[in-house]
C-alpha positions in Angstrom: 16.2 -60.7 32.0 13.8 -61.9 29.2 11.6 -59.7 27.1 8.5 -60.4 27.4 6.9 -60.8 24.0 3.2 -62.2 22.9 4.3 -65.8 22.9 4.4 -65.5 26.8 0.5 -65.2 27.5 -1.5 -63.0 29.6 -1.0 -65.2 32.6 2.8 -65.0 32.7 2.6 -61.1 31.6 0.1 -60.5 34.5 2.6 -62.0 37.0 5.7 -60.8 36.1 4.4 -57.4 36.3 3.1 -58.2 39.8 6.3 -59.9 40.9 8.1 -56.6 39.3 6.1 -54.3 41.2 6.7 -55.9 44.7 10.5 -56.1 44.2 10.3 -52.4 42.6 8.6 -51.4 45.6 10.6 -52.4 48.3 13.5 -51.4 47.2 13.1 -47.0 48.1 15.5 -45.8 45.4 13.8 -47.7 42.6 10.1 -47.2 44.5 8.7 -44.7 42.1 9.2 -47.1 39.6 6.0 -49.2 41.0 3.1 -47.4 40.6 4.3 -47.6 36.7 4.3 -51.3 36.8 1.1 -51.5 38.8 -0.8 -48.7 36.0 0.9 -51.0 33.3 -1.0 -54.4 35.0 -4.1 -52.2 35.9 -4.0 -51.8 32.5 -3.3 -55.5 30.7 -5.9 -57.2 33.3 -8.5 -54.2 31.8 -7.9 -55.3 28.4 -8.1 -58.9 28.7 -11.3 -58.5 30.4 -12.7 -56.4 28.1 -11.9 -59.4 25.6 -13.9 -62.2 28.7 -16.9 -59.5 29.2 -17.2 -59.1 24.3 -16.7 -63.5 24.3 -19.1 -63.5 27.2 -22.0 -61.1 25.8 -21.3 -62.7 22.2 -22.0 -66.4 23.7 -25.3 -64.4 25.3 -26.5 -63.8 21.8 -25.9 -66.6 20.6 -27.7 -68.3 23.2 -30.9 -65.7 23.2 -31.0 -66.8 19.3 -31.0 -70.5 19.7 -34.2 -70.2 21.8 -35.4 -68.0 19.7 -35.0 -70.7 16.7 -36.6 -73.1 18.8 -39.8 -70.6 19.6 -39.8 -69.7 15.6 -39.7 -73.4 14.6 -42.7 -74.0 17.3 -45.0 -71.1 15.8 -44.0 -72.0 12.3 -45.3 -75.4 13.1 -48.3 -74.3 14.8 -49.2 -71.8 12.3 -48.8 -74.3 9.0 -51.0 -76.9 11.3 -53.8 -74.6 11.8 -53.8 -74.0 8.0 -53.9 -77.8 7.1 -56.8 -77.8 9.5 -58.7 -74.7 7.8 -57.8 -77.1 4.4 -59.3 -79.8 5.8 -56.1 -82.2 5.7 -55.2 -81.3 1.9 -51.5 -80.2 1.8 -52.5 -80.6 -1.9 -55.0 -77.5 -1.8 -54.1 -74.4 -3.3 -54.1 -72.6 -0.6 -51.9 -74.5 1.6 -49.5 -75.4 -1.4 -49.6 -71.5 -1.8 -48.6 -70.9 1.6 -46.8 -73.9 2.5 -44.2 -74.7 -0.3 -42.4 -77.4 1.7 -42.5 -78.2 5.0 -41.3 -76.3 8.7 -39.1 -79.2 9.0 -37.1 -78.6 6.2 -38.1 -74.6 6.0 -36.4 -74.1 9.7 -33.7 -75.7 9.4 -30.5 -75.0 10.0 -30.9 -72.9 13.6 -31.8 -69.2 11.8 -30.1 -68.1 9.3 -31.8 -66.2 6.1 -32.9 -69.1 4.0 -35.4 -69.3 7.6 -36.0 -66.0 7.4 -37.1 -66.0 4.2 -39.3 -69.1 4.8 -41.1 -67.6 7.7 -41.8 -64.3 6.2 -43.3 -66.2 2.9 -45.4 -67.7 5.5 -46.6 -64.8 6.9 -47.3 -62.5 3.6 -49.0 -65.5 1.2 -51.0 -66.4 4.4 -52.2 -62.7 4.7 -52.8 -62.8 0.8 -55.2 -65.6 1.1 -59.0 -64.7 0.3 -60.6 -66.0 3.1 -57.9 -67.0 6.3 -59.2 -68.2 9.3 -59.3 -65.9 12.2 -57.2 -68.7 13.9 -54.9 -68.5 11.3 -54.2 -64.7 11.0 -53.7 -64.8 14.8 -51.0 -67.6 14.0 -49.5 -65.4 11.6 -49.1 -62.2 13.8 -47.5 -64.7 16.3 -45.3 -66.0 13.8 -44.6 -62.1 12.8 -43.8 -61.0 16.4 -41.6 -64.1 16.9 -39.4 -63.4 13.7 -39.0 -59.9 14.9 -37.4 -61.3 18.1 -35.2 -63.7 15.7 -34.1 -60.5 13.5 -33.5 -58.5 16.8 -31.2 -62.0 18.0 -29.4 -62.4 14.6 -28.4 -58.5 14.9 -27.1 -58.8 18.5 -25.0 -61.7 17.4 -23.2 -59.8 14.4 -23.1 -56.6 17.3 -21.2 -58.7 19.7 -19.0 -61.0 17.4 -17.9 -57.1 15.7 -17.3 -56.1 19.4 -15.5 -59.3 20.3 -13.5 -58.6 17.5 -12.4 -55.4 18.2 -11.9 -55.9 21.8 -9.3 -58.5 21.2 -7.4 -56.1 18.5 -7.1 -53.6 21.3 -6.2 -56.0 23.9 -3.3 -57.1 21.6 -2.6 -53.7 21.0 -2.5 -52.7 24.6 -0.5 -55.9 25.1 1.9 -54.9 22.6 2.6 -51.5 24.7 3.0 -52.8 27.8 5.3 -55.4 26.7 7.4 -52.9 25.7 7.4 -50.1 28.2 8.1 -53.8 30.9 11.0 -54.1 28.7 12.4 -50.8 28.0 12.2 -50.8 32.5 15.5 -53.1 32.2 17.6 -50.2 31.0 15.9 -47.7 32.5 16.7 -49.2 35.8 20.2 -50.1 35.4 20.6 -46.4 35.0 19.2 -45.7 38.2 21.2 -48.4 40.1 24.3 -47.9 37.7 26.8 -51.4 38.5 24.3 -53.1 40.0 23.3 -55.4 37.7 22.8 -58.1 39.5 20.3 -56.5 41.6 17.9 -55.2 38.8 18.2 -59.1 37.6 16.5 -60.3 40.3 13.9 -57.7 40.0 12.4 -59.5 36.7 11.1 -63.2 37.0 
């Protein structure tokens, strides 16, 4: 019999605990000795799929954010064109220079992130400050507002799921840890409930 250890995987874990339970269970003095196996693989498919469901919801995020990006970076764009236009063309006029200290190409990039943040919210408060803004513009700008609320909300459900995919795997390896243990501490107890047949609780292990 070989111990199982963390350098087998989940797959191999999740199948020698089957193949265990089968043999345990049709074999009537050992029987009792099945629903253990079966709670212990209950319990290591439960904790590996905690791990799927916290990889699954982080990927969610981090999907949700990226279109997000791509919304901010179109409302950024829109709201720095319709002040050009209010500036009749002049990036060189104070208040667009004010407003608009480099361009959305180079302000939203890479996808999020606080230097972005930062970019869109300078945006947003020097555009307010201006003396006169458009109607069209301040319309722009609550857009753009709204639409960096829905990136800050993203952002946050990324770090809330990459902490929760973290943790879900320590407790999977934790879980994985006991359960390797009670499936090899079932060797002995086994031999001592079919004392000199070793042979016979052998072939009960894959």
């Amino acid at each position: 019999m070989e111990n199982l250890s963390e350098k087998h995987g989940y797959p191999t874990a999740r199948s020698r605990l089957r193949f265990l339970q089968i043999r345990l269970a049709a074999n009537p003095v050992v029987a009792a000795y099945a629903d253990i196996v079966k709670a212990l693989r209950i319990d290591l498919i439960t904790a590996e799929e905690k791990v799927e469901e916290a990889e699954i919801q982080k990927l969610v995020a981090l999907a949700q954010h990226r279109y997000e990006d791509l919304v901010a970076n179109a409302h950024t764009a829109e709201a720095v064109r319709i002040l050009l236009n209010d500036c009749k063309g002049d990036r060189d006029a104070p208040d667009f220079k004010k407003v608009v200290p480099f361009a959305p190409s180079q302000g939203t990039r890479p996808t999020g992130g606080s230097l972005q943040a930062a970019y869109i919210r300078g945006i947003i408060a020097n555009g307010r400050a201006l003396p006169n803004p458009s109607a069209e513009f301040l319309a722009a700008l609550d857009t753009l507002e709204a639409t960096q609320q829905r990136m800050d909300a993203a952002q946050a459900q990324i770090e809330a799921t990459t902490r929760a995919a973290g943790l879900a795997r320590v407790e999977r390896d934790l879980e994985q840890e006991r359960i390797y243990g009670d499936y090899n501490q079932l060797y002995f107890q086994l031999n001592q409930a079919l004392p000199h047949q070793k042979d016979l609780v052998d072939s009960f292990f894959a």
